[in-house]
N, C-alpha and C positions, 0 to 999 in steps of 0.2 A: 557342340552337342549334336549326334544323331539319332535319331529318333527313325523309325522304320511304321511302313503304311503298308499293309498289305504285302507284306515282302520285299518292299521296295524302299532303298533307305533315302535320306533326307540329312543333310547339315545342315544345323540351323547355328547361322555366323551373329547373332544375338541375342541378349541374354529375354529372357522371359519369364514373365513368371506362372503362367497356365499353361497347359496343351493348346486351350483354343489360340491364345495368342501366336503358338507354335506351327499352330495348321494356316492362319489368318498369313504367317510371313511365307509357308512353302508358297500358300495361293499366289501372294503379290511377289514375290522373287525367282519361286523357282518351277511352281508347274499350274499355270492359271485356271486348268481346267477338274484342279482336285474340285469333290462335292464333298462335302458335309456340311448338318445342320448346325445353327445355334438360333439363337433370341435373345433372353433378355442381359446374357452373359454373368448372371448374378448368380446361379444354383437357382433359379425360381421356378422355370419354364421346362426345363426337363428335355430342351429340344435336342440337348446336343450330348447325349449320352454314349457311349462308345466302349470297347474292350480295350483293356490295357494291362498288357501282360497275363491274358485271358483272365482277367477281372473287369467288370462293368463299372464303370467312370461318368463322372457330369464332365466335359475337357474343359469347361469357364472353371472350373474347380480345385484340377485336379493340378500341381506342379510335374512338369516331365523331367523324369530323369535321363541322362544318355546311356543308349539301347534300350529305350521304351519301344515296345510293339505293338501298334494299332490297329484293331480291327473294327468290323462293324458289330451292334447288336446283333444276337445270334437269333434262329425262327423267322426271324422276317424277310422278306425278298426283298435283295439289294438293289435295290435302283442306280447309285452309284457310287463307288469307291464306298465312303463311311454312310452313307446315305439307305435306308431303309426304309420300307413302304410299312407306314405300321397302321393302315387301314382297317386293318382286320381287327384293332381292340375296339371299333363299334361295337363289332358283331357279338366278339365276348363280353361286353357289358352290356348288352340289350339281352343275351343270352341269360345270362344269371340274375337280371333284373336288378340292377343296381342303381334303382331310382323311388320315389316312394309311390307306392303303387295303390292306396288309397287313404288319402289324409285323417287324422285322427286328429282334431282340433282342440291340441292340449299346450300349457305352456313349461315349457323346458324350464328343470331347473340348472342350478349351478352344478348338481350332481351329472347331469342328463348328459348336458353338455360335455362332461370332462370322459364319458367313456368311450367318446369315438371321437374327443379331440386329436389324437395322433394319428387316426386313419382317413379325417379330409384333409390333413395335408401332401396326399398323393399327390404330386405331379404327374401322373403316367409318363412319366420317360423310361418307362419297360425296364428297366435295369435287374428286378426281381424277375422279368418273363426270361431275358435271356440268359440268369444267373440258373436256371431251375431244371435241371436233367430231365425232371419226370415229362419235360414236353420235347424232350429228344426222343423216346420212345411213345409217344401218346401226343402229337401233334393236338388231338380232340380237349387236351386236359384244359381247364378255365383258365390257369395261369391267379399265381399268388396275386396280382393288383386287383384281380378281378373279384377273386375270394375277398380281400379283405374290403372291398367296396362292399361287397354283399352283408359281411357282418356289419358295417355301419349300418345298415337298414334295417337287418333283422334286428337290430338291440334299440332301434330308435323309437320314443313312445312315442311321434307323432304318427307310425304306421300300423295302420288298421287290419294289414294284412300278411304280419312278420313271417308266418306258416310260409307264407310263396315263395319266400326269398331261399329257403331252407329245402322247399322241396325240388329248386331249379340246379341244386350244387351237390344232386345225390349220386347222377352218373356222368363221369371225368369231372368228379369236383373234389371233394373234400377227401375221400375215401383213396383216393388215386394218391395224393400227396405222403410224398417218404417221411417228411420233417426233419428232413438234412439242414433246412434253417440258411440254405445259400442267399433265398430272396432277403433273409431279414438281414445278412451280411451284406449283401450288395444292394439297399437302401438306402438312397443318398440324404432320406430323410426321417431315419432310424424307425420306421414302421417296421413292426415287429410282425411281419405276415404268417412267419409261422404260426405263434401263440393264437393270431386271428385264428385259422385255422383250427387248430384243438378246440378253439371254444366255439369252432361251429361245430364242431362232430357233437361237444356235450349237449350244444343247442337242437342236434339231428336227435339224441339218444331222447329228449323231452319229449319230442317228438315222435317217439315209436320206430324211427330210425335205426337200424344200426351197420355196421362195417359190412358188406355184401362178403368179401370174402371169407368171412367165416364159412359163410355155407359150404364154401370149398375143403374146407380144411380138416384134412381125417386125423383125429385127434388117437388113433387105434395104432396097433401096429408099432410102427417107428418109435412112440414113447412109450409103449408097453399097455397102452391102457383100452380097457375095457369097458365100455359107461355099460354094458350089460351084466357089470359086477364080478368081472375077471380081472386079473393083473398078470 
């Protein structure tokens, strides 16, 4: 089987059954100075997330097929070969406040609990940031892992101050997002980020919020219409 890294192709002379086990034999057979990450090699940890066939992959995961294409996570700066600096999702998750920002001393029910049980099982292994066009053109955008941290917070009734959470994802946050749905495709752990999403906008419109670009949009002209009562 070959398998290609960056352009550069690989025969792998036994059989496998993941990608990471496939990169673990180029390391020890044929080029010791390949980098990529992994951890716990189970899907848990999220470290070792990659492109494969410009689709985003866990490699402890994923089986390679011969002429698989490996690339690195895309927006991040590559440190080496598959290897990425993804320092910067502090920054976006301190940004959008994805933590609870002042305790409301209530007890969860079984209800509470189940509407943001599928969003703390984020791993952050970025898979939704580099599936997501809107931050090819909008580097500044929150990026869907971050968004739907946010909505865990904002819906949680331990937080005293769910308003904050809502008003930190009004500029390159919610509004910016196409709803192409690539992050909730490329979710190794079926988080549905877009839906997050929609249901922060409804959570913005409660809020007095609503889509900034409307203001732009001349509703005159091109479709005929007059709100000054002409057609």
């Amino acid at each position: 089987m070959n398998i290609e890294i960056n352009n550069k192709s690989y025969k792998i002379k036994k059989a496998v059954a993941t990608l990471l086990e496939a990169l673990i034999y180029i390391k020890e057979n044929i080029e010791p100075v390949l980098g990529f990450d992994y951890g716990c090699k189970s899907g848990v940890c999220g470290a070792c997330a990659v492109r494969v066939n410009g689709k985003e992959k866990l490699s402890c995961t994923y089986t390679p097929q011969d002429g698989d294409k490996i690339e690195p996570l895309r927006y991040y700066p590559i440190k080496r070969d598959l290897i990425v600096d993804k320092s910067s999702q502090k920054g976006l998750l301190k940004r959008v406040k994805t933590a609870l920002l002042s305790y409301n001393q209530q007890m969860l029910t079984p209800q509470d609990e189940l509407k943001t049980q599928i969003q703390s099982d984020c791993i952050l292994c970025s898979s939704c940031y580099s599936a997501c066009p809107v931050i090819e053109v909008n580097p500044n955008f929150a990026g869907p892992f971050a968004l739907t941290k946010t909505y865990k917070y904002a819906i949680d009734a331990r937080e005293a101050k769910q308003k904050e959470h809502i008003d930190t994802i009004q500029s390159n946050g919610i509004w910016d997002c196409t709803l192409c749905g690539e992050c909730t495709l490329a979710c190794p752990q079926n988080i549905d980020s877009k839906t997050d999403i929609i249901n922060l906008r409804n959570l913005s419109a409660k809020y007095g919020y609503m889509d900034p670009n409307f203001n732009n949009m001349n509703f005159g002209g091109g479709f005929g219409l007059d709100f000054n009562g002409r057609f």
